[in-house]
C-alpha positions in Angstrom: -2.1 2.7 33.8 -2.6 6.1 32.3 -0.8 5.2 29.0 -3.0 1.9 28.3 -6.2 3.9 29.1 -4.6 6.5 26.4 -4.1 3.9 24.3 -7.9 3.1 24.5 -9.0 6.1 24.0 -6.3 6.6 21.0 -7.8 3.0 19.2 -11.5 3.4 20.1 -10.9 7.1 18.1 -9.3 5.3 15.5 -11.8 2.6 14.9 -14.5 4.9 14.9 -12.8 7.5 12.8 -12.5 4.8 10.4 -16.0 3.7 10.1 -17.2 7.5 9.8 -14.6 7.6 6.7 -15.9 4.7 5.4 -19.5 6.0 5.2 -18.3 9.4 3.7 -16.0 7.2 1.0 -19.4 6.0 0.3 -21.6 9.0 0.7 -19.3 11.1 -1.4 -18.7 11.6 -4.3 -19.9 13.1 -8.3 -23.6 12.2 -6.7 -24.2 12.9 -2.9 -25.7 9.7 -1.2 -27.3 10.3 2.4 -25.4 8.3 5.3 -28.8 7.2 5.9 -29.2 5.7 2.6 -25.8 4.4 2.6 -26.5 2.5 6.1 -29.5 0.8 4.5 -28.1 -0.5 1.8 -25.1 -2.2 3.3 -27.4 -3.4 5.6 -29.9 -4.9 3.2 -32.3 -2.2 4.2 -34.6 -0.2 1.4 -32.5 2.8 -0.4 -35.3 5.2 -1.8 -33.7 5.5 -5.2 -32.3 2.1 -7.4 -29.8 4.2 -8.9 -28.0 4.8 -5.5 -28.5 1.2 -4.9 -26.5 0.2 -7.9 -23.5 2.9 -7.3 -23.1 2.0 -4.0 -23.2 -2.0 -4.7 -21.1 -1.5 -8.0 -18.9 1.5 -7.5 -18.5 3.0 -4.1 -18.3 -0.2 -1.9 -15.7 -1.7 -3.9 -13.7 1.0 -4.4 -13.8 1.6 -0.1 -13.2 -1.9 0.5 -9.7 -1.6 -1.7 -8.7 1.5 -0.5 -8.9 -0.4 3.2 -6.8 -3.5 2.3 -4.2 -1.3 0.1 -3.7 1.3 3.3 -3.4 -1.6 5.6 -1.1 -3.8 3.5 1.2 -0.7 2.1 1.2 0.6 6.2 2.4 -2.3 7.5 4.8 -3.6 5.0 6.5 0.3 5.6 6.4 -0.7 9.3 8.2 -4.1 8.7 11.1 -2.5 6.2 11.9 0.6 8.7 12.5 -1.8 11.6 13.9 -4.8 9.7 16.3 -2.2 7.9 16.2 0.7 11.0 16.1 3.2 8.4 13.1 5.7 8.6 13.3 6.1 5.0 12.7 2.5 4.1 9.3 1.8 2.7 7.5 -1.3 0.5 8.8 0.0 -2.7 12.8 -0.1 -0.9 13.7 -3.7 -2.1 12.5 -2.9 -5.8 9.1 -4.4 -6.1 7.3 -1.7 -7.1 10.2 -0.8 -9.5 10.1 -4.8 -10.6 6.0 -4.4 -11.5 6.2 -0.9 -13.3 8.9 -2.9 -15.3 6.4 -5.8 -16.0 3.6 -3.4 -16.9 5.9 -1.7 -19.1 7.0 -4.4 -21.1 3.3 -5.2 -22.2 2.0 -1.6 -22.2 5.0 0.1 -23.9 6.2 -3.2 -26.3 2.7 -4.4 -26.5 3.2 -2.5 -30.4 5.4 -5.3 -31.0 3.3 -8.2 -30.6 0.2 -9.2 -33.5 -3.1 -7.0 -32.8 -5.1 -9.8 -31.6 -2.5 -10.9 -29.0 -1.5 -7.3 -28.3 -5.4 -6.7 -27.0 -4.9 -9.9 -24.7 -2.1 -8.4 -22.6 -3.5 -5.2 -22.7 -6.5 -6.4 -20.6 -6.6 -5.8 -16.8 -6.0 -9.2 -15.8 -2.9 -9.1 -18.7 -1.4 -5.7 -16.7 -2.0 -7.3 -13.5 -0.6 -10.7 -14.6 2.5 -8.3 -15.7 2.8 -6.5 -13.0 3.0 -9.5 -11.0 5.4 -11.4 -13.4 8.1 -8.3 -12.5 7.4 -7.9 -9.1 8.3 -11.8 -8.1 11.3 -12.0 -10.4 13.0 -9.3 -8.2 11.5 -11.2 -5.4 13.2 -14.0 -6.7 16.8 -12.2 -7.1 16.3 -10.4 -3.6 15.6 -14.0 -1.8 18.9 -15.2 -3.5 20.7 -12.4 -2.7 19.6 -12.6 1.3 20.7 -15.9 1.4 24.0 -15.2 0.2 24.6 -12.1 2.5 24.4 -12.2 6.0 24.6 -8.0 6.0 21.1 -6.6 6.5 22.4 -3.1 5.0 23.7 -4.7 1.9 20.4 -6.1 0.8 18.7 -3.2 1.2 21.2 -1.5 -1.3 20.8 -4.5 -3.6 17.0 -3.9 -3.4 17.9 0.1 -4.2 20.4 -0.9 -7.1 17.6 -3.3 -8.3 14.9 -0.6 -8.3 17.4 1.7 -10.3 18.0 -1.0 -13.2 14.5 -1.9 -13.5 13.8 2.0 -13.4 16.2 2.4 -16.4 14.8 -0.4 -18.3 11.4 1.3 -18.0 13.1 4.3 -19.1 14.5 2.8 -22.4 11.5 1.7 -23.4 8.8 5.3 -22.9 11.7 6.4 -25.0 10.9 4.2 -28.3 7.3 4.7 -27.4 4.5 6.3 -28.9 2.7 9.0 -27.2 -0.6 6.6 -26.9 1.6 4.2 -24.7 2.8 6.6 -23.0 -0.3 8.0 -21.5 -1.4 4.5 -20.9 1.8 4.1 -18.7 1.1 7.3 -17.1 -2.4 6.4 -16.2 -1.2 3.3 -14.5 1.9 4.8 -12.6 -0.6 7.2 -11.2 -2.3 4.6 -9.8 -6.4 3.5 -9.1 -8.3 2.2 -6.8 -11.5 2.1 -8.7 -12.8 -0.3 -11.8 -11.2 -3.5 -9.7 -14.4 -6.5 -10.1 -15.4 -7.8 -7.0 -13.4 -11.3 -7.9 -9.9 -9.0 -7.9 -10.6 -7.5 -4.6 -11.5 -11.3 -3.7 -7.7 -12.5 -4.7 -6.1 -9.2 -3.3 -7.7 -9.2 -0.2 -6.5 -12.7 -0.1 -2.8 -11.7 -0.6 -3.0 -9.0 1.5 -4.5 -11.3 4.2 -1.6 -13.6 4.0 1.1 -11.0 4.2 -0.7 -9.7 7.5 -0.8 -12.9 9.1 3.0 -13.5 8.3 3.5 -10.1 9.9 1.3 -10.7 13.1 3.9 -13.7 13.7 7.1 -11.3 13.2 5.8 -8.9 16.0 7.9 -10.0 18.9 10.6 -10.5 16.6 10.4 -7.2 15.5 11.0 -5.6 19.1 13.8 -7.0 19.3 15.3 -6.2 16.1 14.9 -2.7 17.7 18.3 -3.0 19.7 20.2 -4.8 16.5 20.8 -7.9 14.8 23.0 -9.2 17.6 21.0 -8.3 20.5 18.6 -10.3 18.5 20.9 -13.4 18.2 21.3 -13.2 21.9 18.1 -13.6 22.5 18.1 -16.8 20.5 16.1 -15.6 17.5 16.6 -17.3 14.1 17.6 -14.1 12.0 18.5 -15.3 8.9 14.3 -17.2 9.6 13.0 -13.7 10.9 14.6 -11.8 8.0 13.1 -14.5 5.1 9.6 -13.7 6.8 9.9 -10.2 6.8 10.4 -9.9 3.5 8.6 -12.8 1.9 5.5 -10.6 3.7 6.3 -7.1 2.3 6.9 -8.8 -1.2 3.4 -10.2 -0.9 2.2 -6.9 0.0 3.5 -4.9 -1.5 3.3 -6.6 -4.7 -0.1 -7.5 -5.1 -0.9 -4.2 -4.1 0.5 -2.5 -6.7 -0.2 -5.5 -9.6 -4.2 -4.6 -8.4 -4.1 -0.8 -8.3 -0.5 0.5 -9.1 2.3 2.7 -7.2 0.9 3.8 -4.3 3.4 6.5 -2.6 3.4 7.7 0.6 1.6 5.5 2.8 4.4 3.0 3.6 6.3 5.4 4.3 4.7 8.0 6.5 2.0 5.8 8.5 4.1 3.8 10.6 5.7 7.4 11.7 2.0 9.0 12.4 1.4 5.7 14.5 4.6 6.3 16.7 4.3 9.8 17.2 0.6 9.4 18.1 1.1 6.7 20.4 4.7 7.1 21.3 6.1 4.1 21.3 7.8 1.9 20.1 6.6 -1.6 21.2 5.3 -3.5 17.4 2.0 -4.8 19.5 1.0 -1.4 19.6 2.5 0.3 16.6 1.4 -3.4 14.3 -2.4 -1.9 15.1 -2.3 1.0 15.0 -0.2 1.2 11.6 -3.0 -1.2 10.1 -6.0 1.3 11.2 -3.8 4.6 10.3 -2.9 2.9 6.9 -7.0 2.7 6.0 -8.0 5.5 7.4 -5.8 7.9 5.7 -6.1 6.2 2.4 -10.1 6.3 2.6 -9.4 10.3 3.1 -7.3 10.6 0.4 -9.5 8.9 -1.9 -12.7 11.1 -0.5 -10.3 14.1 -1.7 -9.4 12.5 -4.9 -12.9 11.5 -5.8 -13.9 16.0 -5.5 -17.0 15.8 -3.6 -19.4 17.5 -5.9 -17.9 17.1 -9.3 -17.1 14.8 -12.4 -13.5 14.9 -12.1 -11.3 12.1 -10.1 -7.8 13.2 -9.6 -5.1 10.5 -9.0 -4.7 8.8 -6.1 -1.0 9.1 -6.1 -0.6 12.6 -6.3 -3.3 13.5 -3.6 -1.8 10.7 -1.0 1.7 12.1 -1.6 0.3 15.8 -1.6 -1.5 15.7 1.8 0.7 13.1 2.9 4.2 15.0 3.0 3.3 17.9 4.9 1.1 16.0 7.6 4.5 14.3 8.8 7.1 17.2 8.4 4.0 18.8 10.6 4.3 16.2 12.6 8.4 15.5 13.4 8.4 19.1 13.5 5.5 19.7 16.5 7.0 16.8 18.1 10.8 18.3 18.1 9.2 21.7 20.2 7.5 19.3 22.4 10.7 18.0 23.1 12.4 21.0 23.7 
């Protein structure tokens, strides 16, 4: 009894810790917008000044509303690789997606020199990086599904999906080194990643995807636990792995992939989250920890984008560095508190 009215207390915090981030995501930001202000106009209300009407509408909301469905989607498919692999170093990016779609956007980006000017300024366009991006990320899909249905070794495609992520990685490696300095930077832009300038009909498909790779996971929950005590244990249990494992990682492809087509390499969150969610609710049962990870996931990424964004001033720093540089000494803060607590 006491740990379901802790775990209550722990989502009620949560899911009110959330909304207050998503009013300051809104409030915050190059131009301070009262919460007041911000309340009216989501709720149709009068805002005192148009201007703050159209950056909230235009700018602010859209950029909230991605930073939710990336932190959810890149939470939970780090949840689904670190039990389906039990490796607590597994993440979205561990089966070479990510790696797959920096390839894609650096064929058009870095060889886009190649192609007639008129043609080159097609590809270049955000739905011709995104289209790329996705392109890359489904062919290793492609090449990992094949693979999983030729091994029966959980381990080994996990190092298939590594050894695909290195290749890819070298490939994208050849080409910044025949590049110019001008694709170059547009590479590095990209690889830093964004979760602003996405129209409201791209958050429309992502949210879509993302939707989709949730549901698939909400079905893998109970399969999950009991992938806790191994493959076999599973077997016993009468669970179709070879089934369990194809919907595991058709979901973090789907993920994972759109998520980074949309708004690029996102590090840390698929990672770290589903740790923060264990050690703050310690346990281990997926009904829980699937929850939890998904309100972790958006929370934390709204933060990181309130930091990014520099409250005050011009400047927007990239949303990959600050989730990576906030995000890594949160959790060695964390294992480490946790290990004297044990002691």
């Amino acid at each position: 009894m006491p740990n379901t009215k802790r775990n209550t207390f722990l989502f009620a915090s949560l899911f009110i810790g959330l909304l207050l981030l998503f009013f300051t995501n809104i409030s915050l930001g190059s131009v301070t917008i009262p919460f007041k202000e911000v309340f009216n106009s989501l709720t149709g209300g009068n805002v005192s000044k148009q201007a703050w009407e159209y950056i909230i509408i235009n700018y602010r909301l859209p950029k909230a509303i991605t930073a939710i469905v990336t932190g959810m989607g890149l939470a939970t498919s780090g949840l689904l690789m670190q039990t389906l692999f039990r490796n607590p170093l597994a993440g979205p990016d561990v089966l070479g997606l990510s790696s797959g779609a920096s390839l894609g956007v650096a064929f058009v980006i870095l060889g886009a020199g190649f192609l007639p000017a008129f043609l080159g300024d097609i590809v270049l366009s955000s739905y011709g990086i995104v289209l790329a991006s996705t392109a890359g990320s489904f062919l290793v899909l492609l090449l990992v599904l094949f693979v999983s249905q030729k091994l029966r070794d959980t381990i080994a495609i996990l190092i298939v999906g590594l050894m695909f992520g290195s290749f890819t990685s070298a490939f994208v490696g050849v080409l910044t080194y025949f590049s110019t300095a001008e694709q170059l930077q547009k590479f590095t832009f990209w690889s830093l990643g964004s979760l602003g300038n996405l129209p409201w009909p791209s958050i429309g498909i992502l949210s879509v995807c993302v939707g989709l790779g949730l549901l698939m996971s909400v079905f893998s929950i109970k399969p999950l636990n009991a992938l806790l005590l191994g493959e076999n244990y599973a077997r016993s249990l009468g669970m179709n792995f070879q089934k369990t494992r194809l919907i595991i990682i058709l979901a973090t492809s789907i993920l994972a992939g759109s998520i980074t087509a949309f708004v690029g390499p996102i590090a840390f969150i698929g990672i770290a989250v589903p740790h923060i969610a264990k050690l703050l609710f310690q346990t281990s049962n997926h009904v829980i920890l699937y929850w939890s990870t998904l309100l972790l996931g958006a929370a934390i990424m709204l933060f990181c984008d309130v930091v990014s964004q520099m409250p005050g001033g011009d400047i927007t720093l990239p949303i990959n560095a600050i989730t990576s540089i906030i995000g890594a000494p949160v959790v060695v803060w964390l294992l480490v508190r946790k290990r004297k607590m044990m002691n």
